[in-house]
C-alpha positions as CSV (number, residue, x, y, z in Angstrom):
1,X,7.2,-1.5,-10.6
2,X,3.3,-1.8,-11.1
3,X,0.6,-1.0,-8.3
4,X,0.0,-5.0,-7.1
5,X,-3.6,-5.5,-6.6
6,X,-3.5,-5.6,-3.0
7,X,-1.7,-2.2,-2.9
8,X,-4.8,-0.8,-5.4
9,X,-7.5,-2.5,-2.8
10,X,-5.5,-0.9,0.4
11,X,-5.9,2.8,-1.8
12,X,-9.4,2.4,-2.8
13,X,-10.3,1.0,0.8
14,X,-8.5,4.1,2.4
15,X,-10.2,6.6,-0.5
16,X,-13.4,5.1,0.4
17,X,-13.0,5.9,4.5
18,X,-11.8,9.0,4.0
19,X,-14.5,10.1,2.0
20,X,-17.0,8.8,5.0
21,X,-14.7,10.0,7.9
22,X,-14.7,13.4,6.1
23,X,-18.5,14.3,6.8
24,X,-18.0,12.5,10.1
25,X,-15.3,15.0,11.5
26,X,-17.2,18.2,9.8
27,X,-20.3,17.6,11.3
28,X,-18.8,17.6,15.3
29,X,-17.7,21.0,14.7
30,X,-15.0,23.2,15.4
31,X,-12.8,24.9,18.1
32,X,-11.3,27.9,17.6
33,X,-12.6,31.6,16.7
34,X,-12.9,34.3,19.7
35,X,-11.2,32.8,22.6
36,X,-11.5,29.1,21.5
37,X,-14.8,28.7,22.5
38,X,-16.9,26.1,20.6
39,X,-19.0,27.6,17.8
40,X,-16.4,30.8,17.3
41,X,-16.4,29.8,13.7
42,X,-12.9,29.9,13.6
43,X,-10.4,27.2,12.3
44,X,-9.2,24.3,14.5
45,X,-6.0,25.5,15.5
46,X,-5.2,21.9,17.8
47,X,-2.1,19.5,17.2
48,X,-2.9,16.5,15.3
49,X,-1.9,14.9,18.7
50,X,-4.7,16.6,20.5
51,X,-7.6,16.0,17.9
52,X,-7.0,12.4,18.3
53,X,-6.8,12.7,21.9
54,X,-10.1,14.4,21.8
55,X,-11.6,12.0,19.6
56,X,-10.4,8.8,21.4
57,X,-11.1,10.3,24.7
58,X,-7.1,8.6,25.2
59,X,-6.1,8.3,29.1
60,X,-2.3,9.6,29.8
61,X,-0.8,5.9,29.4
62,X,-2.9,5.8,26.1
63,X,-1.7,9.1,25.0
64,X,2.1,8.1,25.8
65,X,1.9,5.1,24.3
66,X,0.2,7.0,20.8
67,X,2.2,9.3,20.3
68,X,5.6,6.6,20.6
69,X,3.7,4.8,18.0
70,X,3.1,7.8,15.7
71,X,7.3,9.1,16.3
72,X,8.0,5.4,15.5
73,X,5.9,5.2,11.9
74,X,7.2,9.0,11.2
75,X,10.4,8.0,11.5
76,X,10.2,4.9,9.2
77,X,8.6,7.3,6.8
78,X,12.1,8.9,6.0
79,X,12.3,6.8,3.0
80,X,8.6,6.7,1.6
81,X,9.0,10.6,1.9
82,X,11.9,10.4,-0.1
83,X,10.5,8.3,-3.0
84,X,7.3,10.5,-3.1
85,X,9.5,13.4,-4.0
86,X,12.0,11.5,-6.7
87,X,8.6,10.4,-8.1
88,X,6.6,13.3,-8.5
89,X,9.6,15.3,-9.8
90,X,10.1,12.0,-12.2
91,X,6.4,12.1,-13.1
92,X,6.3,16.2,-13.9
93,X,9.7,15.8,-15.8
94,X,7.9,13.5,-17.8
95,X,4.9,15.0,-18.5
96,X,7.0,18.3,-19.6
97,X,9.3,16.6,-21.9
98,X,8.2,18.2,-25.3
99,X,5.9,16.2,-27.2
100,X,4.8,14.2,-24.6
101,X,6.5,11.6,-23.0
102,X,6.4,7.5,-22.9
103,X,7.7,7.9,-19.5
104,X,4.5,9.5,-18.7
105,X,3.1,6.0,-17.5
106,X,6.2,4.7,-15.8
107,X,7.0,7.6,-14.2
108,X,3.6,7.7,-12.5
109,X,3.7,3.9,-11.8
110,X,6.4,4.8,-9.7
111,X,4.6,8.0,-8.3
112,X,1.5,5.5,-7.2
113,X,4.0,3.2,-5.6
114,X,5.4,5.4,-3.1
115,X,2.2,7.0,-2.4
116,X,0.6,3.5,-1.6
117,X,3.5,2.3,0.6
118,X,2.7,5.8,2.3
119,X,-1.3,5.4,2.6
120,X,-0.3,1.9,3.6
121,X,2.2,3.1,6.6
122,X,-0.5,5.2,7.8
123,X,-3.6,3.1,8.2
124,X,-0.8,0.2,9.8
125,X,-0.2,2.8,12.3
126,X,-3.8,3.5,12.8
127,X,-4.6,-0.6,12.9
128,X,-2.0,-0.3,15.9
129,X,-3.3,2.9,17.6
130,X,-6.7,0.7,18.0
131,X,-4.8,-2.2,19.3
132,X,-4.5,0.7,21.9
133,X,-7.6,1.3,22.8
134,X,-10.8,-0.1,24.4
135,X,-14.2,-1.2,22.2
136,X,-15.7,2.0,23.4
137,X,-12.7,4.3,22.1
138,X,-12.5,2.7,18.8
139,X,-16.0,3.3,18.6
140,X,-15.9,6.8,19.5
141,X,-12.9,7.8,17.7
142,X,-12.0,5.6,14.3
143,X,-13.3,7.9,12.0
144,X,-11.7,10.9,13.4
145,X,-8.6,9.3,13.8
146,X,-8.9,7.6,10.2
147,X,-9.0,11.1,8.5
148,X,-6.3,12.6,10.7
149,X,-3.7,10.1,9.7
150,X,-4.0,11.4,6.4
151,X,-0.7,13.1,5.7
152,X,0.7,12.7,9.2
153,X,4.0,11.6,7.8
154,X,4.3,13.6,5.2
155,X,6.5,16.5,6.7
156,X,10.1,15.4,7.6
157,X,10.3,17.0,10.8
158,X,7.2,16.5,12.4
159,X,3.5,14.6,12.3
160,X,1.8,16.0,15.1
161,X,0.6,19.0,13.1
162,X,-2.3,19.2,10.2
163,X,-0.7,19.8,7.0
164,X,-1.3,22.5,4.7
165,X,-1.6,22.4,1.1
166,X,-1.2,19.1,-1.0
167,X,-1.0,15.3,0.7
168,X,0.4,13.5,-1.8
């Protein structure tokens, strides 16, 4: 199946804002270090969970109501998750087929499909997650929480923590 043109925009729209939201979240710093105080220079050791409370400033009815919405989406991840693994092991079957391969560009057809459908669950869930929240929050908080939804579903059995290694 070829990328549709409104699957490409969504990817190049999401590319776009997590290229901005990047130098938004490094330049508010970290937590972590000696005893978690703020300039310890060490990593930022929080749940995903937390970061966007933090970043949304989210009341306890907010928070509950997130965090259903982000179990919800992970959960109707199960099957993206899937196809991004058939894929990429299609696509590197492919490409190590000897003499190269004319499944090469099917193969990673496919590979872009599933990993728009997941970029495309994500920033759904973080259109609702604002539906959440007042003007204020969403003005606060967007850019943080843009650039931690980036992965969150990734891992089958859990989103709440920051993923290590590769995204897609």
């Amino acid at each position: 199946m070829a990328i549709t043109r409104s699957r490409l925009l969504i990817v190049a729209i999401a590319l776009g804002l997590m290229t901005t939201a990047t130098g938004a979240i490094s330049a508010q710093g970290r937590r972590g270090g000696r005893g978690g105080q703020p300039g310890g220079g060490g990593p930022d050791v929080r749940s995903r969970m937390d970061l966007l409370t933090d970043a949304m400033s989210l009341t306890g009815d907010q928070k509950d109501a997130v965090k259903a919405r982000m179990d919800a989406a992970h959960k109707a991840a199960a099957p993206i998750r899937a196809d991004l693994d058939r894929t990429r092991a299609a696509l590197a079957a492919a490409a190590a087929k000897a003499g190269g391969g004319s499944d090469i560009p099917a193969a990673a057809d496919a590979y872009g499909d599933a990993a728009t459908a997941m970029t495309e669950l994500e920033m759904k869930t973080l259109a609702e997650i604002l539906t959440l929240v007042t003007p204020e929050q969403k003005k606060q908080g967007t850019a943080p929480a843009f650039y931690l939804m980036r992965g969150a579903f990734l891992d089958d059995k859990k989103w709440n923590e920051i993923p290590k290694g590769r995204l897609y």
